[in-house]
C-alpha positions as a LaTeX table, in Angstrom:
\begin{tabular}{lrrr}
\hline
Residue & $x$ (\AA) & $y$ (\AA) & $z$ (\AA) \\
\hline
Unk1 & $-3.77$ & $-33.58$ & $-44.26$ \\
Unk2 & $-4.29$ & $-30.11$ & $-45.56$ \\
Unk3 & $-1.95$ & $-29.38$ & $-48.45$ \\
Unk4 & $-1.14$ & $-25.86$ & $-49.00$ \\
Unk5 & 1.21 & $-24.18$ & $-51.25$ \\
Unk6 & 5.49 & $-24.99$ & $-51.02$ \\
Unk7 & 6.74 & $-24.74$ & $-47.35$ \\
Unk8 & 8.20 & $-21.07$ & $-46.67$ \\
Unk9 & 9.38 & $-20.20$ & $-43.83$ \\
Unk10 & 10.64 & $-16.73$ & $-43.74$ \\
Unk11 & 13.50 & $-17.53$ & $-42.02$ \\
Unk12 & 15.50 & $-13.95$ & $-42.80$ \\
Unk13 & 12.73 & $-12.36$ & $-40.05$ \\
Unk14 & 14.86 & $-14.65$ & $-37.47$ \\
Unk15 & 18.28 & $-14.63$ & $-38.65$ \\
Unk16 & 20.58 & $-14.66$ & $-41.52$ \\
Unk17 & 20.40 & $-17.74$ & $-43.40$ \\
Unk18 & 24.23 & $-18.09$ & $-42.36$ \\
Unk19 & 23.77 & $-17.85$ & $-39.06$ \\
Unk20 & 21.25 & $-20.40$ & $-39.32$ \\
Unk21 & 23.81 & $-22.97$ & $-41.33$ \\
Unk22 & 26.24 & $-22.04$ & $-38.66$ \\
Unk23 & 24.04 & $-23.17$ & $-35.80$ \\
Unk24 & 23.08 & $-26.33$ & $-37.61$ \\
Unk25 & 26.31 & $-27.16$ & $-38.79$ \\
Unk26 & 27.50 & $-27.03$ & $-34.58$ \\
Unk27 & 24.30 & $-29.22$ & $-33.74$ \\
Unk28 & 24.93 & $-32.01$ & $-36.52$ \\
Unk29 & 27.02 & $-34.61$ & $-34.77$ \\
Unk30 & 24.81 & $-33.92$ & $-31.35$ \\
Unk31 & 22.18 & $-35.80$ & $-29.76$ \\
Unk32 & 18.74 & $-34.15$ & $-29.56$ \\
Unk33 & 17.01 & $-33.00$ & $-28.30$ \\
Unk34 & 19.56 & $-29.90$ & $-27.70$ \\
Unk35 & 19.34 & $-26.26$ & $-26.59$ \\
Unk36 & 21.62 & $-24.26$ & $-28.40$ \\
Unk37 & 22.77 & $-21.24$ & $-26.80$ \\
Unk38 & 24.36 & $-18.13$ & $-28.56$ \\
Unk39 & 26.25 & $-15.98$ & $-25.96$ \\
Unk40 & 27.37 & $-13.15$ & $-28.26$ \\
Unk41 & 23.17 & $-12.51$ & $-28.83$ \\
Unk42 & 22.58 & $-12.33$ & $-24.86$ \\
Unk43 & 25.96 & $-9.63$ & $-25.11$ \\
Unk44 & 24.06 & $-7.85$ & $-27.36$ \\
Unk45 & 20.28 & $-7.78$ & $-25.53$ \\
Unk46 & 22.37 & $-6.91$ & $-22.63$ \\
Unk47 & 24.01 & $-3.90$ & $-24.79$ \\
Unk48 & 21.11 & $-2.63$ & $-26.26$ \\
Unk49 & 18.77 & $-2.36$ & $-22.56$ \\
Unk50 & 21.13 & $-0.57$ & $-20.47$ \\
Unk51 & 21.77 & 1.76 & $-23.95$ \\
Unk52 & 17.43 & 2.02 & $-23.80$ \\
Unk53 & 17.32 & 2.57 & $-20.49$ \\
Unk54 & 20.39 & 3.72 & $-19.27$ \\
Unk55 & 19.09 & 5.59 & $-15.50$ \\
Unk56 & 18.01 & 2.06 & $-14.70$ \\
Unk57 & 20.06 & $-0.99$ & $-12.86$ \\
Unk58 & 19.34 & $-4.22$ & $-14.70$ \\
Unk59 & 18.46 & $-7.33$ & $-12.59$ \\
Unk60 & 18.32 & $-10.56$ & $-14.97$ \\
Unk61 & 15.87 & $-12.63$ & $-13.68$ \\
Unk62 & 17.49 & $-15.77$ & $-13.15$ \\
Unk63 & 14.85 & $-18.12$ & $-13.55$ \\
Unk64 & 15.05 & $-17.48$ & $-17.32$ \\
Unk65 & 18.22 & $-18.85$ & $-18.51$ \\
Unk66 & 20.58 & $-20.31$ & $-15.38$ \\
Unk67 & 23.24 & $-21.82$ & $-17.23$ \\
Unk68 & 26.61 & $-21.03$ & $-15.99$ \\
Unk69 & 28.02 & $-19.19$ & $-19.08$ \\
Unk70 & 25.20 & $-17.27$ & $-19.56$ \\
Unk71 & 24.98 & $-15.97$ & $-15.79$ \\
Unk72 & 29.71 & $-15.70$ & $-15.48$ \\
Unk73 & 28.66 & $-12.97$ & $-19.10$ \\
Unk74 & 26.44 & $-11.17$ & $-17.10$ \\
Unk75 & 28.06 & $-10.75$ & $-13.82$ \\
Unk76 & 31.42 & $-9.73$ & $-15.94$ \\
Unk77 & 29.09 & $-7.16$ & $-17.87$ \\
Unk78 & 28.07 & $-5.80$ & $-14.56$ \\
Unk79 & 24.80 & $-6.85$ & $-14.04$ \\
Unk80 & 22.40 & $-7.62$ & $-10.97$ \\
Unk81 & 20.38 & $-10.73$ & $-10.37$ \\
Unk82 & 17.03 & $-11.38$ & $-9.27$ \\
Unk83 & 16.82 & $-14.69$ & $-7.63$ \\
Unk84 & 14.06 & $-16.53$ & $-6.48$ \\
Unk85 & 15.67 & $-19.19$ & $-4.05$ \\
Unk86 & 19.00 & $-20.02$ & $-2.25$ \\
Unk87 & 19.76 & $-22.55$ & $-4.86$ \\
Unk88 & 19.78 & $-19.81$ & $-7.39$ \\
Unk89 & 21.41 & $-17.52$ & $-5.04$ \\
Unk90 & 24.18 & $-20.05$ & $-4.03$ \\
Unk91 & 25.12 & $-20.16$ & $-8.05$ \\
Unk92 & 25.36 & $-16.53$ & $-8.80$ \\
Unk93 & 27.24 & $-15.89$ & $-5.69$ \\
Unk94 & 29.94 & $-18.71$ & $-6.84$ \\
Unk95 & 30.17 & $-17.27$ & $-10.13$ \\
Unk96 & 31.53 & $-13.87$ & $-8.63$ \\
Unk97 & 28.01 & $-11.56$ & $-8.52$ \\
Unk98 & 28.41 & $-9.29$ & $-5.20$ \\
Unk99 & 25.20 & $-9.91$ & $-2.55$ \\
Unk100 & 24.86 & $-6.04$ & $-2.88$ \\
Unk101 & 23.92 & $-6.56$ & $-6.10$ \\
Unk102 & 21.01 & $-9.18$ & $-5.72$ \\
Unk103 & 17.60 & $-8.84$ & $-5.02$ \\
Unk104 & 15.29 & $-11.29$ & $-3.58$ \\
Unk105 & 12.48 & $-11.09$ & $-5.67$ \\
Unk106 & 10.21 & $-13.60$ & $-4.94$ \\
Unk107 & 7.32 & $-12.71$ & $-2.54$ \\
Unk108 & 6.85 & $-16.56$ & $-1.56$ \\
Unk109 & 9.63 & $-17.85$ & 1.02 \\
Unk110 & 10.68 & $-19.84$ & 3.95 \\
Unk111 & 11.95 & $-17.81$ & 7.32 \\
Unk112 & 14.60 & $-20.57$ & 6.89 \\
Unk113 & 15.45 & $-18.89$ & 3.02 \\
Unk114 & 15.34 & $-15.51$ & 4.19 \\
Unk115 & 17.89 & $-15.92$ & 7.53 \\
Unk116 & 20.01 & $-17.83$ & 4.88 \\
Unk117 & 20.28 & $-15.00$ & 1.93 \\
Unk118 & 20.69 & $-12.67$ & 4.62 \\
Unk119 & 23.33 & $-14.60$ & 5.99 \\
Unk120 & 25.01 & $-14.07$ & 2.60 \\
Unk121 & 24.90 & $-10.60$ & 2.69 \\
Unk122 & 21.46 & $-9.87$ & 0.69 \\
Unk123 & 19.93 & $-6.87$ & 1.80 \\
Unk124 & 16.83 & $-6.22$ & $-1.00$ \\
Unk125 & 13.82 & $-8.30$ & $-0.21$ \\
Unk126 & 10.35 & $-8.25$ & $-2.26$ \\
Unk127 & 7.29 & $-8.59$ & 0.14 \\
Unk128 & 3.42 & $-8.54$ & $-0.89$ \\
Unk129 & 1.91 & $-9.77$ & 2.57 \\
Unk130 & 2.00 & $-9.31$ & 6.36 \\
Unk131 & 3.14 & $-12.31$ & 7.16 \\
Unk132 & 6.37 & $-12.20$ & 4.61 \\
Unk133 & 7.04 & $-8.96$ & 5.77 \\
Unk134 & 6.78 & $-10.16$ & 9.47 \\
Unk135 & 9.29 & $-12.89$ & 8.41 \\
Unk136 & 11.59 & $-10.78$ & 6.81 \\
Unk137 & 11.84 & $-8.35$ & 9.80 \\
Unk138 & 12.51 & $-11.45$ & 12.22 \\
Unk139 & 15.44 & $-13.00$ & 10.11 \\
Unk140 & 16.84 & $-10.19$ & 7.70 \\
Unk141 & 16.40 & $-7.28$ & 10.59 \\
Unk142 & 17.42 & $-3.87$ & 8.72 \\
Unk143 & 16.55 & $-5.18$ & 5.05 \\
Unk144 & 15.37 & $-2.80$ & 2.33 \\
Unk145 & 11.86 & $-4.43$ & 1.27 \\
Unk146 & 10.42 & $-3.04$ & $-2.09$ \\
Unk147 & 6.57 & $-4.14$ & $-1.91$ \\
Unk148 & 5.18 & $-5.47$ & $-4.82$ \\
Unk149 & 1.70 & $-4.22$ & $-6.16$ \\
Unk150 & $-1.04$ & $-6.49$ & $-7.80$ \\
Unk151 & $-1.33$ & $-6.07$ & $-12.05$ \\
Unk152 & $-3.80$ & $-7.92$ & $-13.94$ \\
Unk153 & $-1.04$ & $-9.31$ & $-16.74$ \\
Unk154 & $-3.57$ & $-8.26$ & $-19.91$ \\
Unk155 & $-2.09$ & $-7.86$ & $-22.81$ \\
Unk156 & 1.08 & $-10.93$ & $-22.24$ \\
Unk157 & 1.41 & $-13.85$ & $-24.02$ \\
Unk158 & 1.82 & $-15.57$ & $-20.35$ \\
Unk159 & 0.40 & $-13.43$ & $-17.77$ \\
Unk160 & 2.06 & $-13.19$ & $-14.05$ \\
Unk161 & $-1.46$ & $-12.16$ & $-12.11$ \\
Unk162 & $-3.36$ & $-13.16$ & $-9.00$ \\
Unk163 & $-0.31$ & $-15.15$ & $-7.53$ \\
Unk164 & 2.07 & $-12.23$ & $-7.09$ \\
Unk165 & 1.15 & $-8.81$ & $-5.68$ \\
Unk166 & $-1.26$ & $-6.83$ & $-3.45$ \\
Unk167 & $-4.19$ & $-4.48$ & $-3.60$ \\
Unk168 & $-2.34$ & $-0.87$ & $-3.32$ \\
Unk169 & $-4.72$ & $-0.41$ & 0.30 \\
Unk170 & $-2.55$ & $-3.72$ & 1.83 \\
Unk171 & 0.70 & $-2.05$ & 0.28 \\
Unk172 & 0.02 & 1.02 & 2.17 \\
Unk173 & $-0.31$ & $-0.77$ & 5.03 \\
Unk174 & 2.77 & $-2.61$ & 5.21 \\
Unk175 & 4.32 & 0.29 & 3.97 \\
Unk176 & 3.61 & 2.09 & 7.21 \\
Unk177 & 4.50 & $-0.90$ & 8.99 \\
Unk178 & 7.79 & $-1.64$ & 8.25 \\
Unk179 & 9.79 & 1.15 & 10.20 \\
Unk180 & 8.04 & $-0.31$ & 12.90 \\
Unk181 & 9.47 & $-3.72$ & 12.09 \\
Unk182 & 13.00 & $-2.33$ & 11.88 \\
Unk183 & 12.46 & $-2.78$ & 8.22 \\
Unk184 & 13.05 & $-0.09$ & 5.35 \\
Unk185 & 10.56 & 0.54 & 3.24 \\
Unk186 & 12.50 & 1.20 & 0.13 \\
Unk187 & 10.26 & 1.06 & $-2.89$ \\
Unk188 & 7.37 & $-0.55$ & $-5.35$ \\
Unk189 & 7.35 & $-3.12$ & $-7.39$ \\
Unk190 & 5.19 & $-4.79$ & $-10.37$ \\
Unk191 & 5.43 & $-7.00$ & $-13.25$ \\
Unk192 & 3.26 & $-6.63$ & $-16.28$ \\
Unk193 & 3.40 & $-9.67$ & $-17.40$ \\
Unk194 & 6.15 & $-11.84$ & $-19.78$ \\
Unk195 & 6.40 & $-11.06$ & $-23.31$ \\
Unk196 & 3.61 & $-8.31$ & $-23.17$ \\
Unk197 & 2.22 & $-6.65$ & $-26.20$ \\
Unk198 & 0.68 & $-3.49$ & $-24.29$ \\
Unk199 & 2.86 & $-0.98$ & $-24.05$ \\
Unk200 & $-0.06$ & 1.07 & $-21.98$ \\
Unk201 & 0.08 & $-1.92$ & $-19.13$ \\
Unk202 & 3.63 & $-0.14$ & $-18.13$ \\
Unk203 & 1.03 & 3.37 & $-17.85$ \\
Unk204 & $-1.27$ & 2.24 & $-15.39$ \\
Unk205 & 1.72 & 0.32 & $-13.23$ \\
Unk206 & 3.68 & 3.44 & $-12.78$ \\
Unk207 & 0.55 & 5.47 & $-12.33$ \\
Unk208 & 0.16 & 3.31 & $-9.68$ \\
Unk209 & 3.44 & 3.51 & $-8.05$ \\
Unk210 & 3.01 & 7.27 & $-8.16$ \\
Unk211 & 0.06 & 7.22 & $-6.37$ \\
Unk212 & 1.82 & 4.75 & $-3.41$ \\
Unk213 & 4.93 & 7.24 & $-3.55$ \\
Unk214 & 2.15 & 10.37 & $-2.70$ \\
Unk215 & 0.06 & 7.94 & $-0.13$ \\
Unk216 & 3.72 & 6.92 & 1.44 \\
Unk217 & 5.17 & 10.66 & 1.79 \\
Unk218 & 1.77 & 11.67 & 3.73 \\
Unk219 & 2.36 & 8.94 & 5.87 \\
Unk220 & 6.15 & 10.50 & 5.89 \\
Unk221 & 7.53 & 7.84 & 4.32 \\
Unk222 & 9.96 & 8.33 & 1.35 \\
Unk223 & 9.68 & 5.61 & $-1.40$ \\
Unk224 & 13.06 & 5.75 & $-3.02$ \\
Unk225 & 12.70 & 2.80 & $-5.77$ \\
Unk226 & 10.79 & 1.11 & $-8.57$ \\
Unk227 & 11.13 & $-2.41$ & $-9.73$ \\
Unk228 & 9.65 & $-2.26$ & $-13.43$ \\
Unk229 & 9.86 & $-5.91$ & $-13.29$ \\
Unk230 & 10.34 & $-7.61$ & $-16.97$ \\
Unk231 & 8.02 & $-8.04$ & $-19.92$ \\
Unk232 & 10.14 & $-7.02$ & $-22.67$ \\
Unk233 & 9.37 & $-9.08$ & $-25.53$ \\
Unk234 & 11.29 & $-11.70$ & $-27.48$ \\
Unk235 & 10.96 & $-12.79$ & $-31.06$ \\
Unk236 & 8.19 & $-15.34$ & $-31.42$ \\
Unk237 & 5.83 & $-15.86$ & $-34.20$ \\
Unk238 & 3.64 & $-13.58$ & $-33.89$ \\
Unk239 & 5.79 & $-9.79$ & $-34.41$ \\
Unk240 & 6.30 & $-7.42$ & $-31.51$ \\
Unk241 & 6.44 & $-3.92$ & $-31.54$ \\
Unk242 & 10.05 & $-2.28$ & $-32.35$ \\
Unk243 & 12.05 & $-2.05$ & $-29.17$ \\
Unk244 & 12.91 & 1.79 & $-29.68$ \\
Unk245 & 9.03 & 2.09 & $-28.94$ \\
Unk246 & 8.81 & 0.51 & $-25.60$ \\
Unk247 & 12.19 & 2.15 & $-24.98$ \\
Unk248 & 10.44 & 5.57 & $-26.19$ \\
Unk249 & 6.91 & 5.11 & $-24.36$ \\
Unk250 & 7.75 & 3.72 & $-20.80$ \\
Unk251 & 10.84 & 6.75 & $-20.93$ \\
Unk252 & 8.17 & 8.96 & $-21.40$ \\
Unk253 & 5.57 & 7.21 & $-18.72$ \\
Unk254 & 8.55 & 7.83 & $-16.25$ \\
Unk255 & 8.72 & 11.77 & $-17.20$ \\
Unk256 & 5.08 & 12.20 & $-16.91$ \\
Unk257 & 4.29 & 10.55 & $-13.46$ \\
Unk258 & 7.92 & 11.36 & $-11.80$ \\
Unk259 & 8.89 & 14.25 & $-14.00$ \\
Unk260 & 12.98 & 15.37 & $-12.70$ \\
Unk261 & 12.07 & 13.34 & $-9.59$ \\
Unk262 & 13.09 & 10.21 & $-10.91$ \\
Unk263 & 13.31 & 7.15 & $-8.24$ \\
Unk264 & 15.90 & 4.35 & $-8.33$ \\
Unk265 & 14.60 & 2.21 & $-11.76$ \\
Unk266 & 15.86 & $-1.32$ & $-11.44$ \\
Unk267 & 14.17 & $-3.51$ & $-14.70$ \\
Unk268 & 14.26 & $-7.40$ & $-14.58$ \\
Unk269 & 14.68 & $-8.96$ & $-17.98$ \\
Unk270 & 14.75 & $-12.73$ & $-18.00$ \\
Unk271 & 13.09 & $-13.64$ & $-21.88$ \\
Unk272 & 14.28 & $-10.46$ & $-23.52$ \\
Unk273 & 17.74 & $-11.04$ & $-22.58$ \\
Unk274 & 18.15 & $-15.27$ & $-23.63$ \\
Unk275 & 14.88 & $-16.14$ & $-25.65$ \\
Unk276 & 16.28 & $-15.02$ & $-28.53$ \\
Unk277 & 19.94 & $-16.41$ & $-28.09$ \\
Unk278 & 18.77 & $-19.89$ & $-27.89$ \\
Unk279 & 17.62 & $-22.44$ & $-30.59$ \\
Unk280 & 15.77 & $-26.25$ & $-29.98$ \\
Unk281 & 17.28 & $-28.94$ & $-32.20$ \\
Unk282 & 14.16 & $-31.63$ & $-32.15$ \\
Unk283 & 13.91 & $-34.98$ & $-34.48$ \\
Unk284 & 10.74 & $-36.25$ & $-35.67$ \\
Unk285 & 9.90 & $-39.95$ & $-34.29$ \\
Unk286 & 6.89 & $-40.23$ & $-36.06$ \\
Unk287 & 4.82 & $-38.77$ & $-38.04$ \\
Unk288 & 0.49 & $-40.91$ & $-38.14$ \\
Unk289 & $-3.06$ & $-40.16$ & $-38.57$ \\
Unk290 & $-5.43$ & $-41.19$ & $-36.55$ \\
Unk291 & $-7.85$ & $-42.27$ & $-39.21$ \\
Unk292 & $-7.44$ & $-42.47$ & $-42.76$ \\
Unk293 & $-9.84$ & $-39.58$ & $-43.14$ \\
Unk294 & $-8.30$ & $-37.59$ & $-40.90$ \\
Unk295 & $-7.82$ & $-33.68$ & $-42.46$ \\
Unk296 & $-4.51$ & $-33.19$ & $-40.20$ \\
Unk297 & $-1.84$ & $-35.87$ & $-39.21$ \\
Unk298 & 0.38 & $-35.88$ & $-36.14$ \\
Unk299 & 3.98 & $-35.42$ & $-35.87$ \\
Unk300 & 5.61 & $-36.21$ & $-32.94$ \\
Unk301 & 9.01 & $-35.02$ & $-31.87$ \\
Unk302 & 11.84 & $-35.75$ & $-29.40$ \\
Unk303 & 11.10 & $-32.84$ & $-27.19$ \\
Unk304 & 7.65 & $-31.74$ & $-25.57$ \\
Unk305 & 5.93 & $-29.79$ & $-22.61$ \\
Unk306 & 8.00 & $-32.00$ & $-20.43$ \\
Unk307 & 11.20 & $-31.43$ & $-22.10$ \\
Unk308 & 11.59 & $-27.46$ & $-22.05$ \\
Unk309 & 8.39 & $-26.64$ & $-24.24$ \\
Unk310 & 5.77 & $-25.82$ & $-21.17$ \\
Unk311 & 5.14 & $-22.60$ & $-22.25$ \\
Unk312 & 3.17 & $-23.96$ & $-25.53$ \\
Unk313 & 0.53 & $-24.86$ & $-22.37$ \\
Unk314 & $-2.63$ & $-23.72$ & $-23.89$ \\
Unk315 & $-0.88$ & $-23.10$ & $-27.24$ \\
Unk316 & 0.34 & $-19.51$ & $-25.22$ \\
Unk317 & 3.96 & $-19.18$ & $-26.50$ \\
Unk318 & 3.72 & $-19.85$ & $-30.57$ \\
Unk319 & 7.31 & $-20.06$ & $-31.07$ \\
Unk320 & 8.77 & $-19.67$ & $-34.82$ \\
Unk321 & 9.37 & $-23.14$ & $-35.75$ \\
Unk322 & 11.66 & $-24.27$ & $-39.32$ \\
Unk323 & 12.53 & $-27.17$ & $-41.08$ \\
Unk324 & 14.69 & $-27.28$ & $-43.55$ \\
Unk325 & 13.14 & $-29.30$ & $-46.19$ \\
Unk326 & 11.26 & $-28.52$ & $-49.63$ \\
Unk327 & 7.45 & $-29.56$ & $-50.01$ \\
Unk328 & 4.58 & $-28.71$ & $-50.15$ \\
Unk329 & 3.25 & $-27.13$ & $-47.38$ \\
Unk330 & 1.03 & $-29.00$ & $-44.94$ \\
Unk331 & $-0.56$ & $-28.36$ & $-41.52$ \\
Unk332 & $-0.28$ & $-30.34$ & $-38.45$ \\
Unk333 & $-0.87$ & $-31.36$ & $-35.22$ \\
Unk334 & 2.66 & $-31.21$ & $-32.79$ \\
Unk335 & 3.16 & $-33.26$ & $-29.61$ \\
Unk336 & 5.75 & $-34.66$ & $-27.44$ \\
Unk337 & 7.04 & $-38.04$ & $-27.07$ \\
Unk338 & 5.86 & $-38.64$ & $-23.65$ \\
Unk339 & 3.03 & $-41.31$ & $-22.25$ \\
Unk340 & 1.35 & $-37.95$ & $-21.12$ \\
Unk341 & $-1.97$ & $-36.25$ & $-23.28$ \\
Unk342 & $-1.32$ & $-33.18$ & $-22.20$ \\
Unk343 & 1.86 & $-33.45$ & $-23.90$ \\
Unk344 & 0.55 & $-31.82$ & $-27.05$ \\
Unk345 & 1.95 & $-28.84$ & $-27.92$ \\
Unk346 & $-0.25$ & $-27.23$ & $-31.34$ \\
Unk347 & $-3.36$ & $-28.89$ & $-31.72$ \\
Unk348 & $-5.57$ & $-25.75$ & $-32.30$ \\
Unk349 & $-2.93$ & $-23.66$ & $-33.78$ \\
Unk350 & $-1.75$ & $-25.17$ & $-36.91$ \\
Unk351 & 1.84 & $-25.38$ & $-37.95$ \\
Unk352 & 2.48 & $-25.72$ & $-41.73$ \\
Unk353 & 5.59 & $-28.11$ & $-42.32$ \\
Unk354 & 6.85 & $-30.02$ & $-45.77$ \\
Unk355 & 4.88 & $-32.73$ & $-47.14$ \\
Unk356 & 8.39 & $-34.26$ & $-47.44$ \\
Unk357 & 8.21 & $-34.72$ & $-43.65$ \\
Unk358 & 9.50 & $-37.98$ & $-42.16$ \\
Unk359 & 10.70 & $-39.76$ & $-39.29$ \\
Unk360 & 14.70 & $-38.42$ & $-38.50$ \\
Unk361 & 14.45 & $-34.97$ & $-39.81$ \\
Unk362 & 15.70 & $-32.16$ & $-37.21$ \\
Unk363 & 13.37 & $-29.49$ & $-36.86$ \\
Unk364 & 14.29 & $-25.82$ & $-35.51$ \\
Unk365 & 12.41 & $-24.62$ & $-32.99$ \\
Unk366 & 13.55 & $-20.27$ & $-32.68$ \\
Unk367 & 13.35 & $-18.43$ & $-29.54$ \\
Unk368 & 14.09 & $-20.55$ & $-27.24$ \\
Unk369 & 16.71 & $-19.32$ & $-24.70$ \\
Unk370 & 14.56 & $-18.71$ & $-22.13$ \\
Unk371 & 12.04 & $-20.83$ & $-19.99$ \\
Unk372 & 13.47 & $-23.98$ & $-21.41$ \\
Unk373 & 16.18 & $-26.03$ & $-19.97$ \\
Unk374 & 14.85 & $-24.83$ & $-16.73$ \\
Unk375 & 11.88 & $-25.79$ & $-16.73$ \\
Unk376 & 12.04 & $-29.20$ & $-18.21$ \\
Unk377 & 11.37 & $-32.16$ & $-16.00$ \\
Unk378 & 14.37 & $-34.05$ & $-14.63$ \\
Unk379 & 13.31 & $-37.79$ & $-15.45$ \\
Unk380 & 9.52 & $-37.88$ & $-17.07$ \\
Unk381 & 9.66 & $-41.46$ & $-18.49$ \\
Unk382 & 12.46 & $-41.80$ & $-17.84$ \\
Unk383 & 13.98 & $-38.74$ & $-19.79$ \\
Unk384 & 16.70 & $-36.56$ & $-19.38$ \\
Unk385 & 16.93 & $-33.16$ & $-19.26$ \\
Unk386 & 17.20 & $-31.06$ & $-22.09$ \\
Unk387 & 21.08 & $-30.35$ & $-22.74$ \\
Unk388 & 22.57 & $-26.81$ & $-23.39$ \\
Unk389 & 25.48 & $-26.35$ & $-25.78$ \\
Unk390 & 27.13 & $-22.81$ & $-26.19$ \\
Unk391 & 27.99 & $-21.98$ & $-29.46$ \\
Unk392 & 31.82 & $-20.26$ & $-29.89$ \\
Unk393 & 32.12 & $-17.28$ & $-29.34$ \\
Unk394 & 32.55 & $-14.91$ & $-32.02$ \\
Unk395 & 33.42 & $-11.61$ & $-30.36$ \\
Unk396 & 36.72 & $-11.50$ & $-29.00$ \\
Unk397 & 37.40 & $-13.32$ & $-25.66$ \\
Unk398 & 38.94 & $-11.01$ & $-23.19$ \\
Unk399 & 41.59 & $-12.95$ & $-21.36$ \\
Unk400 & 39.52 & $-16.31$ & $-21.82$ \\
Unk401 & 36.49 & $-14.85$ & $-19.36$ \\
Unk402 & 33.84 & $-16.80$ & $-20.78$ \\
Unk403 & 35.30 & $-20.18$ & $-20.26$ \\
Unk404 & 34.21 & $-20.97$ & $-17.43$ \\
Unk405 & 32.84 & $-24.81$ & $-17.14$ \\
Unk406 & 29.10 & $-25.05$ & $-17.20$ \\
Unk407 & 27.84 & $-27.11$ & $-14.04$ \\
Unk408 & 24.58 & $-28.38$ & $-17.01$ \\
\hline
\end{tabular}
């Protein structure tokens, strides 16, 4: 094993070393591995976009974070969903969200799906093919469809390309044939990708849109939206650019192509609203080398790609990752518990970690509110999965409104 100089993990760049104590102090007497959630940091994400962008509707993307609490915040703050299936649109509608305020976002559905949503009153549909758009037209007749144009997702730390989207040529052409449909052709969407670095990548999508808004109007169609999709960043390991400066550049992208002609802006956070709010308790099981010559040994923990870390597939998400422990500092290898190789999260990328390391020892894994309880498996070996617990609150409660019982 490599041995460095003493562990230091800058943990101020995260959070305050109290708010750290206070999280860890709440985890103690639980089992992990956990997912600790703080609401009051979602409040705050949610504060600061609609103060960024404050001409555009916000549509958290559900997918990110679903857990009851964190959804009952939002639809008090006054926010609009994106969902992506009539499970997720049967749990925002029970927690009080209007169907005038959801979007169906995802461009890959069953006729069955769509009849049901519209059955619930959901009148914004996403479409990025013929036969979707055929689909939508014979069970959600009268629907506002916003059609969503192909990006190539450089620049993220986990691209969204080739699987969503369409060449702008096939968007003009369902474009022109939705009236005939008895659809409305309401808008464009995109998404650059999640957690992107380029601030450009925003650029070329809304130069994009502006030239399907010119194409639609000779065609005399009116586009009256834009779905900017998400890609906001949260705070991993490796450092972002300030907020004020995507706030700043995609304002000004907006001005340039759409100038006092501004369409309806709806933008679809999912990881910059809950990936910073949340925090991974994890215990070591065991820490080995594979040879007694080995330069790096292996330290395995209680949660892995299988238990809410997937996005460390091909090392893409390099979360911030503490333990609270003097040493010397050491690299290693990090994997999962499961009887599964791929469960391996850094292998390539090292993480440095105390040479004080043993079997027991919680370890801290930042960032983690979104894309993690739901996307863990259910049972892998047997497994459960991963539990969310919401910290107190420490803003004050207005008439007891977040207490509502999570269904996780």
């Amino acid at each position: 094993m490599m041995q460095l100089d003493g562990y230091n993990f800058d943990l101020e760049r995260f959070m305050s070393r109290e708010d750290f104590d206070r999280i860890a102090e709440f985890a103690r007497d639980k089992q992990t591995p956990l997912l600790v959630l703080d609401l009051d940091k979602v409040e705050e994400k949610y504060d600061e976009l609609i103060s960024a962008f404050p001409f555009a509707k916000v549509y958290y993307a559900i997918k990110a974070n679903p857990h009851d609490e964190v959804l009952k915040l939002l639809v008090d703050k006054g926010s609009c969903f994106d969902f992506a299936s009539p499970y997720e649109l049967d749990q925002i509608l029970a927690l009080g969200a209007s169907p005038d305020m959801l979007s169906y976002g995802n461009t890959i559905k069953k006729a069955k799906d769509i009849a049901y949503a519209h059955s619930k009153g959901v009148r914004l549909f996403a479409s990025d093919s013929e036969q979707d758009l055929q689909k939508i037209a014979d069970f959600a007749p009268g629907s506002k469809v916003f059609f969503r144009h192909l990006t190539d997702g450089s620049g993220a730390d986990w691209p969204l390309s080739r699987k969503f989207g369409a060449h702008q040529d096939v968007l003009i052409r369902l474009i022109e044939k939705a009236p005939k449909l008895g659809l409305i052709p309401y808008g464009v969407s995109f998404h650059v990708g999640s957690q992107q670095r380029d601030i450009g990548q925003w650029d070329n999508a809304l130069s994009t849109c502006r030239y399907i808004f010119d194409w639609a109007k000779e065609l005399g169609i009116d586009l009256k939206l834009i779905n900017m999709g998400g890609g906001f960043p949260a705070s991993y390991l490796e450092p972002n650019l300030d907020f004020e400066v995507y706030r700043k550049e995609i304002t000004r992208f907006l001005e340039e192509d759409f100038g006092d002609d501004l369409p309806e802006i709806i933008i679809e956070p999912g990881r910059s609203l809950t990936g910073d709010a949340g925090m991974l308790v994890t215990e070591v099981v065991l820490v080995s080398k594979k040879a007694d010559y080995n330069q790096y040994s292996w330290v395995y923990l209680d949660a892995g790609k299988f238990g809410g870390l997937i996005e460390t597939l091909d090392e893409a998400i390099k979360y911030p990752i503490f333990v609270d422990k003097e040493g010397h500092a050491e690299e290693v290898i990090l994997a999962g518990p499961t009887c599964d190789s791929v469960d391996v999260l850094y292998e390539n990328f090292k993480y440095t970690v105390p040479n004080t390391l043993q079997e027991g020892d919680r370890i801290y894994i930042f960032t983690t509110g979104s894309y993690t309880s739901s996307y863990c498996s259910v049972n892998f070996n047997g497994f459960p999965p991963l539990k969310t617990h919401v910290m107190p609150r420490r803003r004050k409660k207005e008439k007891d409104r977040y207490e509502t019982p999570s269904l996780f």
